[in-house]
C-alpha positions as CSV (number, residue, x, y, z in Angstrom):
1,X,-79.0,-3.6,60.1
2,X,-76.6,-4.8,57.7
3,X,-74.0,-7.7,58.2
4,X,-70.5,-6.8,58.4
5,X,-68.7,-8.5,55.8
6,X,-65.3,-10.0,57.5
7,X,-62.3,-11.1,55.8
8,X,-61.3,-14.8,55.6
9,X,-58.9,-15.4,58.3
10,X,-55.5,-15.8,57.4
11,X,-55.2,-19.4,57.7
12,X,-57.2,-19.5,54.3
13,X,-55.1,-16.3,52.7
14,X,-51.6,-18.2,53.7
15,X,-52.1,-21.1,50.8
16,X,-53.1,-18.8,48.3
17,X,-50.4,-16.2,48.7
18,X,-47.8,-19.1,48.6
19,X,-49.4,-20.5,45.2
20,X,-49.1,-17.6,43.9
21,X,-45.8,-16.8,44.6
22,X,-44.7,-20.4,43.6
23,X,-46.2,-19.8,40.0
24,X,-43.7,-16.6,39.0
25,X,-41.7,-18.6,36.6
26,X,-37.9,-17.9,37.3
27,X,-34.5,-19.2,35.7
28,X,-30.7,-19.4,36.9
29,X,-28.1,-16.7,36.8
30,X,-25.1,-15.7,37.7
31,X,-25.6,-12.6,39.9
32,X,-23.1,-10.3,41.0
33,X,-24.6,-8.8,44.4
34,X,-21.2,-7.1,46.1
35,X,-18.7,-5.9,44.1
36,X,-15.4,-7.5,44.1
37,X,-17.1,-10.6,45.0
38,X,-17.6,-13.9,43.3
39,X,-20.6,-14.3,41.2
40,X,-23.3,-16.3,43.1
41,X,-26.2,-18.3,40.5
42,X,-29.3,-17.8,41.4
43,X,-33.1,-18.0,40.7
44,X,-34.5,-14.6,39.2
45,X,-37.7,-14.3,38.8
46,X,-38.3,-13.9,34.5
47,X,-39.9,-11.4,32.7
48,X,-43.7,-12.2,33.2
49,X,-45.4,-10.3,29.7
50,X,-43.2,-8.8,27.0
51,X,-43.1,-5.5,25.4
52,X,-43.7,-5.7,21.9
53,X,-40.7,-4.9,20.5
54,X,-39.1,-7.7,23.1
55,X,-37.6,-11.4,22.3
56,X,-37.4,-14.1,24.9
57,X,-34.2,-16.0,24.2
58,X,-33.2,-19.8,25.8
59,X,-29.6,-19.0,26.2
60,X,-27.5,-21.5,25.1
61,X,-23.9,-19.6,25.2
62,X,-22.5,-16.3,26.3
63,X,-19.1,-14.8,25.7
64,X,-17.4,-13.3,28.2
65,X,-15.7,-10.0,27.7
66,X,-13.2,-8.5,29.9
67,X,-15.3,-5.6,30.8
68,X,-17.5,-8.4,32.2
69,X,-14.8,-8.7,34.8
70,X,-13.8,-5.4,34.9
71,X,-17.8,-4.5,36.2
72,X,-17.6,-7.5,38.5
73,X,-14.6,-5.9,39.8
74,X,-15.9,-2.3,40.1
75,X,-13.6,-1.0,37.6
76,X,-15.5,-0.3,34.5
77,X,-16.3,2.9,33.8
78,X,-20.1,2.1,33.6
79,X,-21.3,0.8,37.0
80,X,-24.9,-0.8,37.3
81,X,-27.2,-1.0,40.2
82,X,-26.8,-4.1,42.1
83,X,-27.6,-6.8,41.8
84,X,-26.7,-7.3,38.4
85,X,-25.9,-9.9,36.1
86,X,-23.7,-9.7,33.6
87,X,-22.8,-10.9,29.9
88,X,-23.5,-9.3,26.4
89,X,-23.0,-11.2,23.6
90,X,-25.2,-14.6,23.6
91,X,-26.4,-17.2,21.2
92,X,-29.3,-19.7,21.8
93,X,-33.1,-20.5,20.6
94,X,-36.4,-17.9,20.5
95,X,-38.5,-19.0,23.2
96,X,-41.1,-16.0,22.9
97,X,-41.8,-12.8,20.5
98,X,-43.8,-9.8,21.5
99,X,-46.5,-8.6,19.2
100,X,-44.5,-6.5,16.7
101,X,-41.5,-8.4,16.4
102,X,-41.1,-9.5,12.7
103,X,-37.8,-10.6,12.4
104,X,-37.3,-13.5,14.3
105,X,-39.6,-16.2,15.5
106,X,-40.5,-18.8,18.0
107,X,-38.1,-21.9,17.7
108,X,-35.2,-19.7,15.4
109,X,-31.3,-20.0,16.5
110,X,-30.4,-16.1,17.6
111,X,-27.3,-14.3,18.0
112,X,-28.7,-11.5,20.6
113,X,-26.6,-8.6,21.4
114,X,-27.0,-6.8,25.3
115,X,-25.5,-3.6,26.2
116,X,-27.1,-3.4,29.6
117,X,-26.0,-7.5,30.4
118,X,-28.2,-10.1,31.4
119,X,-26.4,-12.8,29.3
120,X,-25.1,-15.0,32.2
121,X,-28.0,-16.5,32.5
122,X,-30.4,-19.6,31.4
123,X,-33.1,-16.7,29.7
124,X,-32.3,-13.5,28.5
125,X,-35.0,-11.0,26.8
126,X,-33.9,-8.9,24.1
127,X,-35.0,-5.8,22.0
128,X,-35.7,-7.4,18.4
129,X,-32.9,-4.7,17.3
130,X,-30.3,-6.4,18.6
131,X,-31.6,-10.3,18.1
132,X,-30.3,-11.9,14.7
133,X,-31.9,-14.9,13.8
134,X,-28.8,-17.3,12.3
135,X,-28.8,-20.4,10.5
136,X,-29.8,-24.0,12.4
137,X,-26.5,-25.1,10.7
138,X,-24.0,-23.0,12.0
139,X,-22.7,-24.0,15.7
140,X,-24.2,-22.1,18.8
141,X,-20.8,-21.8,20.1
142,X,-19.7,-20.3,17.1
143,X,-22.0,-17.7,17.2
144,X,-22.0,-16.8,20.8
145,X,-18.1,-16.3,20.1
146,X,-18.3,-13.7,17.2
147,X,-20.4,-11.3,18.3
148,X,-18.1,-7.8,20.3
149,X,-14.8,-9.5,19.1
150,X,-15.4,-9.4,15.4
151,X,-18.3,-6.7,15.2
152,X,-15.2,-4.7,16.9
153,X,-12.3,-6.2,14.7
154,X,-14.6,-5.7,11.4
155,X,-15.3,-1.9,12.3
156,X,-11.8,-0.9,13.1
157,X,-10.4,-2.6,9.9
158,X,-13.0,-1.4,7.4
159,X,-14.5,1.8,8.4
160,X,-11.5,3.3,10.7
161,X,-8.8,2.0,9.4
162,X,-10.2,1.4,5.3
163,X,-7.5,-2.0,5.1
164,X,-6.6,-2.7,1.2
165,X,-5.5,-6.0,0.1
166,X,-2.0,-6.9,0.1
167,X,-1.2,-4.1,3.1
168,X,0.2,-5.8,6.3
169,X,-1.5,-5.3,9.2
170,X,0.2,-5.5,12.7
171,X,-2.2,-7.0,15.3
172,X,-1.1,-6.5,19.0
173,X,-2.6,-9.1,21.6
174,X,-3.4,-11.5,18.8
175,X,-4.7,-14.5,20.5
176,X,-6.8,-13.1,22.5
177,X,-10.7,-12.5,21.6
178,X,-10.6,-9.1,19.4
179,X,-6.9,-10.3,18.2
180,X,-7.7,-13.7,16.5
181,X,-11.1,-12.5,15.2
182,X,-8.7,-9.1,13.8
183,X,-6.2,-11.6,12.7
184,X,-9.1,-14.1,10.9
185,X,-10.8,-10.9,9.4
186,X,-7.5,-9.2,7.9
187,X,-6.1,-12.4,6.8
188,X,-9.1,-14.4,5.0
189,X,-11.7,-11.7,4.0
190,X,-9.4,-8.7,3.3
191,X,-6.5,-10.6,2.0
192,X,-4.1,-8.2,4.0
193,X,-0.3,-9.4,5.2
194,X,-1.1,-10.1,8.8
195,X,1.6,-10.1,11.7
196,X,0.8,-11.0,15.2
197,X,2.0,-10.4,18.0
198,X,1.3,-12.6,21.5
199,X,3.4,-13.9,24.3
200,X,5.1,-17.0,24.1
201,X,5.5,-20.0,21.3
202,X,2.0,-21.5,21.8
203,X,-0.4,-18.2,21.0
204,X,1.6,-17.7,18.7
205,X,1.5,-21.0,16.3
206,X,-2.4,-20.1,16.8
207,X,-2.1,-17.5,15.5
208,X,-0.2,-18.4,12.9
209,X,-2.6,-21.5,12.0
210,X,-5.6,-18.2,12.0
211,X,-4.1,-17.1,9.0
212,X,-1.5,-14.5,10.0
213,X,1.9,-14.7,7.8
214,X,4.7,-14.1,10.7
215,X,4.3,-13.6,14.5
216,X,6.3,-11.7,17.1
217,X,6.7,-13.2,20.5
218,X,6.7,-10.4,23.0
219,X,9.1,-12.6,25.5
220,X,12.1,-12.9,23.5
221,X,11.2,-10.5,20.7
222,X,11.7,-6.8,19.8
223,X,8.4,-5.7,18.0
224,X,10.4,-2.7,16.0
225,X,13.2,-5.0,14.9
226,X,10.6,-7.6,13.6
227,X,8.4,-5.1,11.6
228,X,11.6,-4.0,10.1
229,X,12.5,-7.3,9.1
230,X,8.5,-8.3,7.8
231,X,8.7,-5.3,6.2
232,X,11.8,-4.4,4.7
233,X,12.0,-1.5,6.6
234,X,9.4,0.1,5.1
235,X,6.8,-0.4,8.5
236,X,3.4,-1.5,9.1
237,X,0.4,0.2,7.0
238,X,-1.9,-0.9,9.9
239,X,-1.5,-1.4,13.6
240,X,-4.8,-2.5,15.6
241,X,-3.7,-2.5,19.3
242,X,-5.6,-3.7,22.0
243,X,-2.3,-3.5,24.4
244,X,-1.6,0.1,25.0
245,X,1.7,1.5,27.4
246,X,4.7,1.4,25.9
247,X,3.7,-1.6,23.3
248,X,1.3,1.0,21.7
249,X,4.2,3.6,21.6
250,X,6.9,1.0,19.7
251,X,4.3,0.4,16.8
252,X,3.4,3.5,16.0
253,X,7.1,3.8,15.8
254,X,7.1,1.4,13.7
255,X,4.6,2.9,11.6
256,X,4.9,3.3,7.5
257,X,4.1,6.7,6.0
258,X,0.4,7.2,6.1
259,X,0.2,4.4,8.3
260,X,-3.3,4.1,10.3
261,X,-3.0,3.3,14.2
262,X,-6.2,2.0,15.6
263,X,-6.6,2.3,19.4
264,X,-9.2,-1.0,20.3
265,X,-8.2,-1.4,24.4
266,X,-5.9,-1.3,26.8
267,X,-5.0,-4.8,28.5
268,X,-2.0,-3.7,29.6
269,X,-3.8,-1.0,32.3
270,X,-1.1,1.5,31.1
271,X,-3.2,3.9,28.3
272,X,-0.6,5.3,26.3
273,X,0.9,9.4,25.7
274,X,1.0,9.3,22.0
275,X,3.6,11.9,20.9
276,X,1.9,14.0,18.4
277,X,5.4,14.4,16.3
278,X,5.3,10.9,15.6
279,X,2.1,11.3,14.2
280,X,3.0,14.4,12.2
281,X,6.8,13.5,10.6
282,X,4.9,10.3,9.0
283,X,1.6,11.5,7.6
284,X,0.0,9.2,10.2
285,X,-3.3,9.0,11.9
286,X,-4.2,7.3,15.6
287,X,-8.0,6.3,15.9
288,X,-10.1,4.7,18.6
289,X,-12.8,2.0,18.3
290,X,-15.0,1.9,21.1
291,X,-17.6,-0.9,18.9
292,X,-20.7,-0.6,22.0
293,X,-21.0,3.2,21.3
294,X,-22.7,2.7,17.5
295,X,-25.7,0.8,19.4
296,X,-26.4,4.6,20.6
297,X,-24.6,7.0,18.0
298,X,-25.7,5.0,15.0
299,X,-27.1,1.6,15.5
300,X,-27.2,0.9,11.7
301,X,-23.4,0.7,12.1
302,X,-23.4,-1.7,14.6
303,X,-26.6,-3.8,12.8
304,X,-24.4,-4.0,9.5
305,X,-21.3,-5.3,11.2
306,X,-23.3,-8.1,12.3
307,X,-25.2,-8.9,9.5
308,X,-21.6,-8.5,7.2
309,X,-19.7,-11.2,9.5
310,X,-23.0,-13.4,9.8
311,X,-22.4,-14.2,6.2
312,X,-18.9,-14.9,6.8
313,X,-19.6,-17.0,9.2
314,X,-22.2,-18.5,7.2
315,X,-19.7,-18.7,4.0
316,X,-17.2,-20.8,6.2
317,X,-14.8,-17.7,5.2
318,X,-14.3,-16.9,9.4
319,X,-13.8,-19.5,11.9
320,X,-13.9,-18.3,15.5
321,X,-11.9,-19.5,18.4
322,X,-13.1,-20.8,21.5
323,X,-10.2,-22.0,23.8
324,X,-12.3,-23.3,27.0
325,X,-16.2,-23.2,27.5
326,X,-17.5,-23.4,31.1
327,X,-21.0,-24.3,33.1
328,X,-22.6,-21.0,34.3
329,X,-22.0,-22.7,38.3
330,X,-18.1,-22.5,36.8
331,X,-18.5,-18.9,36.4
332,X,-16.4,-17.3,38.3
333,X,-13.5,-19.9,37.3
334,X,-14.1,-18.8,34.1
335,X,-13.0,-15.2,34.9
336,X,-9.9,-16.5,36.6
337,X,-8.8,-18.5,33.8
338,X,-8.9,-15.5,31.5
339,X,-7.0,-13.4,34.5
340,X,-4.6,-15.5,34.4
341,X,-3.8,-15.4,30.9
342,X,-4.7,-19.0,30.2
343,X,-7.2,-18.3,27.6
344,X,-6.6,-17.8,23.6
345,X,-9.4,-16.2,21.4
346,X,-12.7,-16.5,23.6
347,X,-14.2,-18.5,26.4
348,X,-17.7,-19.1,26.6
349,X,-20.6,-19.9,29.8
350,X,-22.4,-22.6,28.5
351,X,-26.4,-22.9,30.3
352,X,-28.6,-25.8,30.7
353,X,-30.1,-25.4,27.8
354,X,-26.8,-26.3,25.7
355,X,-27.0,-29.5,27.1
C-alpha cells in the first residue's frame, strides 16, 4: 500500500510564510485612505518586476498641485479608488529600466510626469513616455518645480494664445505656481510686456523681481483702472487667468481689440458667465487650457512642452520659484500652508532620498 504523503505541520510553514512576506521590498508614502482626511505615510509594498516600457524612479521631489488637495478633499472632478496616493510632477534619480526603455538609464536625473499620482512617495514607477532624463547640473528642486506649472503656462502662451513680442500680457494670480512660471515665460523668453496681478505688496515685488514690468495689487487696486493706465487705454493683448468670478469678467473688460483671453483655473471657486457681447464688440477670443488632457488627445503636445522648457531651464533663460519645500511626514502641513495662501510660486515634498 502506498504511504500517504502528509504535509509539514504548520510550525515549519509559519517561518517561511513570514520570510517571505518580509522580503517584498516596500517604500514610504503619503497615503490618502478616507477622504477629507489627513494624509497618513506609510509602507507600500513596490512594484516587484517591471513592464517594459516602465522606469523605476528614487524620488527626490514632488510638486504639489492644487488638484492634489482638491482629490484629498473629494472635490476633484476625477476621484481614484482608495487608497491612493497622490502627486504628479516629480524629479529624482533612475533606479531601474524595463527592457525596452531606451531613453533614460539607470543612475540618470529624471523629470517624470504622473497623471494617475503616485508622486508623494520615496519610489515612483513611470511609463518611459512621460520620464525626461535632465542634466546632473541643473537642481532637482528646480526641476520637480517646472513641470504642470510651466508645461501649462508655455501651452497657453504659445499655442492658444500665439504671444508676439512686445504685446503685454496680463497675468491674474501671478505668484502663485502657473502665474510666476506665466510671468517668467512671457517676460524672459517671449519678450512680452508683462503685468501681474497678486494680493498684497510682498507677491507682488516677486513678481516684479520675475520679470514682469508693473503689478496690480488686488487689495487696494482696481484691475480696469491699472490696465488703462499700463496701457494707455488701449487694453491688454493677453490675459492668462487662473482666478475666474468676477476677476475674470474685469479683464476681459479690459481687453484690447483682438485681445486673446486664456481660461487656465479657477482659484477663486466662482467659474465665470462670460458675456458673449464682450467677446463679439472687440473682435476677441476666450480659450481654455486644461495642460493634463494632451497626455491623452495628443501626447506629442505635452512631450514638446517639456522638452521646449527643459532647454530653458537648461539655458539659465527660466528660473522657477519654490517658496517652501517640506519632508513627505510634513505633508499634510504642506497643503495647509498653500490653503492658507502663504505660499508664492510652488512648494515642493522633499523624500529621503534628497537628503
Amino acid at each position: 500500500m502506498a504511504s500517504r504523503i502528509s504535509s509539514p505541520p504548520e510550525r515549519i510553514l509559519r517561518p517561511l510564510f513570514r520570510a517571505a512576506k518580509d522580503s517584498v521590498r516596500s517604500y514610504r508614502a503619503a497615503v490618502c485612505k478616507t477622504l477629507k482626511k489627513p494624509l497618513i505615510v506609510d509602507e507600500m509594498p513596490a512594484v516587484q518586476q517591471l513592464k517594459n516600457s516602465q522606469v523605476r524612479i528614487g524620488v527626490h521631489y514632488c510638486g504639489i498641485n492644487f488638484a492634489d488637495i482638491l482629490m484629498a478633499m473629494g472635490l476633484y472632478q476625477e476621484k481614484p479608488p482608495l487608497p491612493a496616493v497622490f502627486g504628479g510632477e516629480i524629479s529624482g534619480k533612475v533606479l531601474e529600466v524595463g527592457s525596452d526603455v531606451k531613453t533614460v538609464s539607470e543612475g540618470d536625473h529624471v523629470l517624470g510626469l504622473s497623471f494617475m499620482g503616485g508622486g508623494f512617495a520615496d519610489e515612483c514607477v513611470l511609463d518611459s513616455r512621460t520620464v525626461w532624463k535632465v542634466s546632473k547640473s541643473l537642481d532637482l528642486k528646480d526641476v520637480a518645480a517646472m513641470g504642470v506649472s510651466y508645461g501649462t503656462a508655455w501651452v497657453s502662451l504659445t499655442r492658444r494664445a500665439h504671444v508676439q513680442a512686445g504685446e503685454s500680457v496680463l497675468v491674474t494670480a501671478a505668484a502663485g505656481g502657473v502665474g510666476m512660471a506665466t510671468v517668467d515665460l512671457a517676460a524672459n523668453v517671449l519678450n512680452a510686456k508683462v503685468i501681474g496681478a497678486a494680493g498684497g505688496e510682498a507677491k507682488n515685488k516677486l513678481v516684479l523681481q520675475q520679470g514682469a514690468s508693473n503689478v496690480i495689487d488686488y487689495k487696494t487696486q482696481n484691475i480696469r483702472e491699472k490696465i488703462k493706465e499700463f496701457t494707455n487705454d488701449k487694453g491688454v493683448d493677453v490675459v492668462v487667468d487662473s482666478v475666474g468670478g468676477e476677476t475674470a469678467i474685469e479683464c476681459i473688460k479690459s481687453i484690447s481689440w483682438e485681445g486673446r483671453f486664456v481660461v487656465v483655473g479657477f482659484a477663486s471657486g466662482e467659474i465665470p458667465k462670460i458675456a458673449a457681447n464682450l467677446l463679439l464688440v472687440k473682435n476677441c477670443s476666450a480659450v481654455g487650457v486644461y495642460w493634463g488632457a494632451y497626455n491623452r488627445k495628443k501626447p506629442e503636445v505635452l512631450a514638446g512642452c517639456i522638452n521646449d522648457v527643459l532647454k530653458m531651464l537648461e539655458a539659465n533663460q527660466i528660473h522657477p520659484h519654490v517658496s517652501r519645500v517640506f519632508p513627505l511626514n510634513e505633508i499634510n502641513e504642506a497643503f495647509k500652508f498653500i490653503m492658507d495662501r502663504k505660499s508664492t510660486g510652488k512648494v515642493l515634498i522633499a523624500m529621503s532620498n534628497s537628503s
